[in-house]
N, C-alpha and C positions, 0 to 999 in steps of 0.2 A: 887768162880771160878767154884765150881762144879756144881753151880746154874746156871750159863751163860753156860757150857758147856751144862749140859741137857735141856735148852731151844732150843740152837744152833740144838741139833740134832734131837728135836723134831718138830722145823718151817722145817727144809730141806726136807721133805718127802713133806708138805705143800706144798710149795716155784715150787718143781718139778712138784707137781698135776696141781699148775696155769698155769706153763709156759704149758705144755701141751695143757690145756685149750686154752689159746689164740692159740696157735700153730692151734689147729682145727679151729678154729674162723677166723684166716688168713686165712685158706685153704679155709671155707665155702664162705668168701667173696672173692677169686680171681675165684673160681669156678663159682660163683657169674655172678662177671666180666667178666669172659670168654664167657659165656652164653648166655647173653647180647650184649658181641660184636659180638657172632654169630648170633645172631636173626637181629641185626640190619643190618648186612651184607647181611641176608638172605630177610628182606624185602627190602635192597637198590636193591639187583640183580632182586627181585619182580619188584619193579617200574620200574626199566629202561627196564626190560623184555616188561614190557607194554606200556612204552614209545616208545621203538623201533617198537612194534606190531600194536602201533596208528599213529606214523611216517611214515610205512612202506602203513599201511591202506590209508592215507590222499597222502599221494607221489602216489600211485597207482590208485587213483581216481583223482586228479587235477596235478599230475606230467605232464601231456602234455599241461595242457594249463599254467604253470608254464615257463617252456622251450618256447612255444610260445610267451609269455608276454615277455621275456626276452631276446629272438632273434629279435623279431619286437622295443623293446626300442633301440637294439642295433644296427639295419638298422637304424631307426629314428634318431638318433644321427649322426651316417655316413653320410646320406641323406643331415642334415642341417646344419656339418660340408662343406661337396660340395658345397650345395649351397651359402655357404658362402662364399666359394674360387671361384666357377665361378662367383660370381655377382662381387667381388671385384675384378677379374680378367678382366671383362666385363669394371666394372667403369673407372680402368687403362688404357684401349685399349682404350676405348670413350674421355677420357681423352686426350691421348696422339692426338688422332684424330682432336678433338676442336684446338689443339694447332696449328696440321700443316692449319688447316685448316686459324684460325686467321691468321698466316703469311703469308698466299697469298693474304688475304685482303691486311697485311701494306704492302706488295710487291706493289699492285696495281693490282694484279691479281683476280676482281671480279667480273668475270663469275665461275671459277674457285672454287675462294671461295665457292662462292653460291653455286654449286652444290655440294661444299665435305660438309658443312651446313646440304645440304636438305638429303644428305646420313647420315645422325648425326641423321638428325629428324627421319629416321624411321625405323635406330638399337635401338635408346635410348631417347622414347619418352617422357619420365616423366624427366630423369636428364639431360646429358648434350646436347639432342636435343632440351629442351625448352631456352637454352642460345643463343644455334644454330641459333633459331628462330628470337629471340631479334636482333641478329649479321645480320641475313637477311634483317631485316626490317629496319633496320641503314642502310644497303646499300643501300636499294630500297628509301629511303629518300635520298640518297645523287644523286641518278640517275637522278633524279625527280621525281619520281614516290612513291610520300607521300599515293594516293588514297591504294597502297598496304600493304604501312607500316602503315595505320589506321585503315586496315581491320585485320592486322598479330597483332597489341598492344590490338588491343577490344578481339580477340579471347583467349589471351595467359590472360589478363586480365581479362574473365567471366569465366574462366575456374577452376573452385573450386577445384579440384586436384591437382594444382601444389603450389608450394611453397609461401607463402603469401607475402615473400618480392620481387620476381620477378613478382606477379601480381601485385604489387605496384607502381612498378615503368613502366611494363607495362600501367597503366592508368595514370602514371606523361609526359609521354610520346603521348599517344596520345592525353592527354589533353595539353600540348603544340603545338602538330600541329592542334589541331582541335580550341584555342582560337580564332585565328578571323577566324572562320565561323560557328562552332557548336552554338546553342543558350547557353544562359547561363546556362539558368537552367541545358541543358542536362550537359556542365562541370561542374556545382554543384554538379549534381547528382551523376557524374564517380569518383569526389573527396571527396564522403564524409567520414565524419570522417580522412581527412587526416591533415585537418590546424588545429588540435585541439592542446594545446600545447602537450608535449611530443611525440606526432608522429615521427618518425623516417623523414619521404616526407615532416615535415609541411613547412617548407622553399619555398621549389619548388610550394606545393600547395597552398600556400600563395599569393605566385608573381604572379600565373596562372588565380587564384581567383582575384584576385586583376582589372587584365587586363580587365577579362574577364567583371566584375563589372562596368569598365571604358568606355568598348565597349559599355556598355549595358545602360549610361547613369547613373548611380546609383555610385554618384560622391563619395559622404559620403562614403558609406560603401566600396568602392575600396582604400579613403583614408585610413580606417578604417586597413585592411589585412596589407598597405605598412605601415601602422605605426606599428602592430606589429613587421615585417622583422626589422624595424628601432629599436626596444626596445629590441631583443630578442638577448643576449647577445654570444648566440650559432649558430648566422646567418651565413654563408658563408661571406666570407667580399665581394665578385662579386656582392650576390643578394642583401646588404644589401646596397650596393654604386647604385643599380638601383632602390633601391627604395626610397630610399634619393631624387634621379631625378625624381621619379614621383612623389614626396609628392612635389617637387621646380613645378612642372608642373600642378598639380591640377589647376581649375579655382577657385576661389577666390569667395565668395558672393558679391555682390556690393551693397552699401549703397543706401537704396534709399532716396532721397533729400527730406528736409521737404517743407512741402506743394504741394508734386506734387502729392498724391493722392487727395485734395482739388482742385488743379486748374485740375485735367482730369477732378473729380465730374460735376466742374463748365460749362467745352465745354463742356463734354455731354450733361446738362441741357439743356445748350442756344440751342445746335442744335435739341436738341426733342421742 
């Protein structure tokens, strides 16, 4: 017992020397720590000092054309926000225009017509004045007067600006008034690439070609167009019942008799 006690009170002096020890050794490293987090504070306020300085630098030299850049995006958007609103405001009014105007045509009012047409044609000459147009040239065919409405379907037809399926039918059109008296070729010409299958016109340019083939003596290949219309499962049933009647109307080859190239041979001979 008196051996554990004299060990006991000779570690205690020991025991207190350690804890000391670390006690400093905690202090050296929060001091440490403190140190540290003040340097690193000290270069974070560094950087953004210099960041600010090179912000401040760069804003001072290209800040005007910044603000420039950014007020001309911001008309530019305005700009083509408007002109968005007046064009589709334009279309609406052109619009509502076509309409009264078509119902003075079914009225039977067309002089009338025609002149609110030709005022169509030239507020809104790309969209709803080239319908305008088509709508004139129908009347001017119904007056009698086709001479005007083959000069109004060739021009709206050659005219590579406007919409490709009303220049289409533009040229379905004057190739039906122009089949009996234009030459063929030149309706070949106005219709090409339209009888080909999937063409939206082939129907129309089919029948037209066909005629026209008929006009021109070139029996075959006229039968040739009516017997597609005849085949083509997506025919109009109108064009497809007239061409049923030109295929019954074709002329017919005629057999020629045996021996009557032998007996011409024969009179010719005798009479030389």
């Amino acid at each position: 017992m008196r051996a554990r006690a004299a060990k006991a009170v000779a570690f205690a002096p020991q025991s207190r020397s350690y804890g000391a020890l670390n006690n400093t050794r905690r202090a050296k490293r929060r001091s440490m720590v403190v140190t540290v987090m003040v340097e690193g504070d000290i270069f974070r306020e560094v950087e953004e000092d210099i960041r600010r300085e090179q912000f401040a630098r760069a804003w001072n030299k290209y800040g005007a054309y910044v603000l420039i850049a950014a007020a001309l995006i911001v008309v530019g958007v305005a700009g083509y926000e408007a002109w968005r609103w007046r064009k589709a405001t334009a279309m609406a009014e052109n619009g509502e225009a076509f309409t009264r105007a078509a119902a003075l045509g079914e009225a039977g009012k067309t002089e009338e017509m025609t002149a609110a047409m030709l005022k169509l044609v030239e507020s809104d000459p790309r969209g709803y004045g080239v319908l305008a147009r088509l709508r004139v040239a129908a009347a001017q065919v119904a007056k009698g007067e086709p001479a005007k409405a083959v000069a109004e379907y060739a021009a709206i037809a050659d005219d590579a600006f406007l919409d490709k399926h009303l220049r289409d039918y533009a040229r379905i059109q004057w190739a039906l008034l122009q089949v009996d008296a234009a030459p063929e070729e030149e309706i070949r010409k106005r219709l090409d690439g339209m009888a080909s299958a999937g063409a939206p016109w082939r129907h129309s340019a089919r029948e037209i070609l066909g005629l026209a083939a008929f006009r021109a003596g070139k029996i075959a290949e006229s039968e040739q167009y009516f017997r597609d219309i005849r085949e083509d499962a997506e025919a109009p049933l109108g064009i497809r019942q007239r061409a049923v009647t030109m295929l019954a109307l074709m002329p017919k080859p005629t057999a020629t008799p045996a021996g009557t190239t032998k007996e011409t041979s024969r009179d010719e001979t005798k009479t030389n």
